[in-house]
C-alpha positions as CSV (number, residue, x, y, z in Angstrom):
1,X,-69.5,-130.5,35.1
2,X,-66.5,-127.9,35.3
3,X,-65.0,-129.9,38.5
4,X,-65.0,-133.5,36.4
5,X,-63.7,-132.0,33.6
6,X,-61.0,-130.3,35.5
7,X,-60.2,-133.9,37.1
8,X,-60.2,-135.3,34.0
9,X,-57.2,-132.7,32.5
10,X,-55.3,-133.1,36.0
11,X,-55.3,-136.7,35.5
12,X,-54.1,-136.8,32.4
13,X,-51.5,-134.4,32.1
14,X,-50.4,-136.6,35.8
15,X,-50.2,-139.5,33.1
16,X,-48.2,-137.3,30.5
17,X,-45.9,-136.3,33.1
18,X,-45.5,-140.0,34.8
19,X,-45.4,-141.4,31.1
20,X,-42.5,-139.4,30.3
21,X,-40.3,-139.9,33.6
22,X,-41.3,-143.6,33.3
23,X,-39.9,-143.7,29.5
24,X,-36.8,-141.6,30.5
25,X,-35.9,-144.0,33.3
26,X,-36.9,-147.4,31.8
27,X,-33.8,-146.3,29.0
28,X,-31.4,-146.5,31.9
29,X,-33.1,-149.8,33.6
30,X,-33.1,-151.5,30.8
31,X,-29.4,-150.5,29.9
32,X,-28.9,-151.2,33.7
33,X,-30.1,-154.4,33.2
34,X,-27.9,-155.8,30.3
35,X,-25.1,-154.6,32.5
36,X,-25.7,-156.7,34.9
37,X,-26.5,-160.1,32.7
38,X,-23.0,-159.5,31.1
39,X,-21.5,-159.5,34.8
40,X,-21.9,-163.2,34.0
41,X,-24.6,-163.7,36.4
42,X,-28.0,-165.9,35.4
43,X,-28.6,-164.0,32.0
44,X,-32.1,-164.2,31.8
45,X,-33.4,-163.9,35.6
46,X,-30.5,-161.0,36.7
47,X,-31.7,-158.4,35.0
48,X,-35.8,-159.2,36.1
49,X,-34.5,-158.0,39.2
50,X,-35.1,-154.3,38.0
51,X,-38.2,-155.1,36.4
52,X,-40.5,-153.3,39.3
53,X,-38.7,-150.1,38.4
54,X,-40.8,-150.0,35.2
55,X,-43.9,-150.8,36.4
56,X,-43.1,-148.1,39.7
57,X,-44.6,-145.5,37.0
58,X,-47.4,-147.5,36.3
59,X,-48.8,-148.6,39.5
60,X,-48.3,-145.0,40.6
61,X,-50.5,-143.5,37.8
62,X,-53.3,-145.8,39.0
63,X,-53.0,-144.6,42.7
64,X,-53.2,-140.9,41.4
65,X,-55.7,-141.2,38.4
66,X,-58.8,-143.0,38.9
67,X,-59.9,-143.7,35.8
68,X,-60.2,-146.7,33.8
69,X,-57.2,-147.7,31.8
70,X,-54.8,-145.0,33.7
71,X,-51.9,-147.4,34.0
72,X,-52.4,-148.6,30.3
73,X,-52.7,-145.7,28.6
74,X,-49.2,-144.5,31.1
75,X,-47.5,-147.6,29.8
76,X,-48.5,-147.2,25.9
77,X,-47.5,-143.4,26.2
78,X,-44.1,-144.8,28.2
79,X,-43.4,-147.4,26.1
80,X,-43.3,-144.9,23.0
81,X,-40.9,-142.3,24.7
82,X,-38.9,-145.5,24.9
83,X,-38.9,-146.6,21.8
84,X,-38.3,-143.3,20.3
85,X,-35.0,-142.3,23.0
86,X,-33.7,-146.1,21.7
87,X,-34.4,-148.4,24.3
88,X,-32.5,-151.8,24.4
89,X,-35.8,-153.3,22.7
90,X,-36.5,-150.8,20.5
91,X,-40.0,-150.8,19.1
92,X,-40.8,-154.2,22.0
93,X,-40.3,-151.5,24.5
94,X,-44.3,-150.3,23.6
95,X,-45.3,-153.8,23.3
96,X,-43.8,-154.3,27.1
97,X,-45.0,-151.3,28.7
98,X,-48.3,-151.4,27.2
99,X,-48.8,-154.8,28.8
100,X,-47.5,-154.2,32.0
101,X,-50.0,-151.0,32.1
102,X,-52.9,-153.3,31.4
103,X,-51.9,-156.3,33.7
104,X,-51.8,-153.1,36.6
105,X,-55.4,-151.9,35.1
106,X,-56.9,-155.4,35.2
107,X,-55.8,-156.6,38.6
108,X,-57.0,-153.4,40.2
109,X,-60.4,-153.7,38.5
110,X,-60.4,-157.6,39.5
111,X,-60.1,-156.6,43.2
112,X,-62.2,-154.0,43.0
113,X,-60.7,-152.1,45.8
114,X,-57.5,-150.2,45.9
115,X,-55.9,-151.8,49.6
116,X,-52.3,-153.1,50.0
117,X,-52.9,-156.5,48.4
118,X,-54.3,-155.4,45.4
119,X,-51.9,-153.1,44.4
120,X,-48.8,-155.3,45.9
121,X,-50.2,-158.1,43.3
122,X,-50.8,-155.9,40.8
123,X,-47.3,-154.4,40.6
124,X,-46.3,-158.2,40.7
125,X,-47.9,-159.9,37.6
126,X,-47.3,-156.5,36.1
127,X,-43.6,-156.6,36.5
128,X,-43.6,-160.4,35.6
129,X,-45.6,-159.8,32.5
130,X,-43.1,-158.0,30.6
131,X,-41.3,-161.9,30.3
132,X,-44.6,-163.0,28.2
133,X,-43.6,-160.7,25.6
134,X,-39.6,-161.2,26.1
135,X,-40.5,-165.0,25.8
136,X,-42.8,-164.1,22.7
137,X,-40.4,-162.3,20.6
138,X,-36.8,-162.6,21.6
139,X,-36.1,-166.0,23.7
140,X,-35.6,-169.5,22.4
141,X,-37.1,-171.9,24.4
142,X,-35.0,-172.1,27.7
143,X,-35.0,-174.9,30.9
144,X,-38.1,-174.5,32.9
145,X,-36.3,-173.9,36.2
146,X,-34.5,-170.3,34.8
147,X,-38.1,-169.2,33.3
148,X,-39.5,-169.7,36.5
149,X,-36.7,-168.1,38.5
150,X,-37.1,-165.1,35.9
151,X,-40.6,-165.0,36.8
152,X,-40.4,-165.1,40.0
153,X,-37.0,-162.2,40.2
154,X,-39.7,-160.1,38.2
155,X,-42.5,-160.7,40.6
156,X,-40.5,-160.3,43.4
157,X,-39.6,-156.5,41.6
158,X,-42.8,-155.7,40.9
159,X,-43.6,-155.8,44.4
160,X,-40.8,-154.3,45.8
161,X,-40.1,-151.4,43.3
162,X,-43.1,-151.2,41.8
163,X,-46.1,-151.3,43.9
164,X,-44.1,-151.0,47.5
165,X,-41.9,-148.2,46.0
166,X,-45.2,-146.4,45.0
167,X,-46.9,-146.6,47.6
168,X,-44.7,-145.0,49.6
169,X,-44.1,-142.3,47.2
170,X,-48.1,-141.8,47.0
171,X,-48.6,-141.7,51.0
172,X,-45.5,-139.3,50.7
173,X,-47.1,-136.9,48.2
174,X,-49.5,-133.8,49.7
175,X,-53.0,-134.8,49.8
176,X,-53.7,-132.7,46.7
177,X,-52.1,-135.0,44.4
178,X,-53.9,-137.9,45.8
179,X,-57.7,-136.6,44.8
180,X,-57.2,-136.2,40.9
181,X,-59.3,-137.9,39.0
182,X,-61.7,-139.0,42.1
183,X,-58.5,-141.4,43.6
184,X,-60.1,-143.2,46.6
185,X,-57.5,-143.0,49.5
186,X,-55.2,-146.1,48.6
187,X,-52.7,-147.7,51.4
């Protein structure tokens, strides 16, 4: 009972901790991001190219917390610390991060199993996701061709600075930091 319990505080101040770097970092991405739109380049799908470095927290906090709803409850705390250093979105910035914590925590329950494909996809629809709620709130509608190639920039992110970025980071990390929270040995 004293070993779970301990688990259980380890994994979540690993959340807290990943939370707040995540929300720090996502304030420069998404600054980053208008910077490049305005360099005149395809304002809407430019900028998804630095998607996967929000989800990178997210995808992470799964692969070190095994618990059910670890990358949701990283993105709701993330999105917050966002919202309240004044990201680009303001207040959207929970919205956003919440949902690309949940798409991470649904996929990996989906597959069950914590291999290289699961987490790769994962870190994909995660990082695309964030454009369901862009789309939502902020966008009229716009040509199907630059909503797809937004998509697919942001999937593309998600699995390149997201879930590949984090999984080399987690097989780069000591082997006591991949066992909180019961974390079965992912790729």
């Amino acid at each position: 009972m004293e070993m779970e319990r301990g688990n259980r505080l380890r994994g979540l101040s690993i959340i807290l901790v990943l939370s707040a770097l995540g929300g720090l970092n996502s304030i420069f991405v998404g600054y980053a991001g208008r910077l490049v739109s305005s360099l005149g380049l395809s304002f809407f799908a430019a900028p998804q190219l630095l998607a996967g470095f929000h989800v990178f927290w997210l995808v992470l906090a799964a692969m070190l917390v095994n618990m059910k709803g670890s990358a949701t409850t990283t993105g709701a705390l993330k999105g917050l610390i966002e919202a309240a250093l004044f990201s680009h979105i303001g207040i959207f910035s929970f919205i956003v991060s919440f949902t690309e914590g949940f798409f991470v925590d649904v996929l990996l329950a989906v597959f069950k199993r914590r291999n290289a494909v699961s987490v790769y996809l994962a870190g994909g629809f995660s990082s695309a996701s964030n454009l369901l709620v862009i789309q939502l709130f902020f966008l009229p509608p716009l040509p199907t061709l630059v909503v797809a190639s937004a998509y697919f920039a942001s999937f593309l992110s998600g699995l390149v600075f997201g879930s590949y970025l984090a999984t080399r980071v987690f097989r780069g990390l000591p082997p006591i930091f991949r066992t909180f929270g019961g974390t079965q040995k992912a790729t």
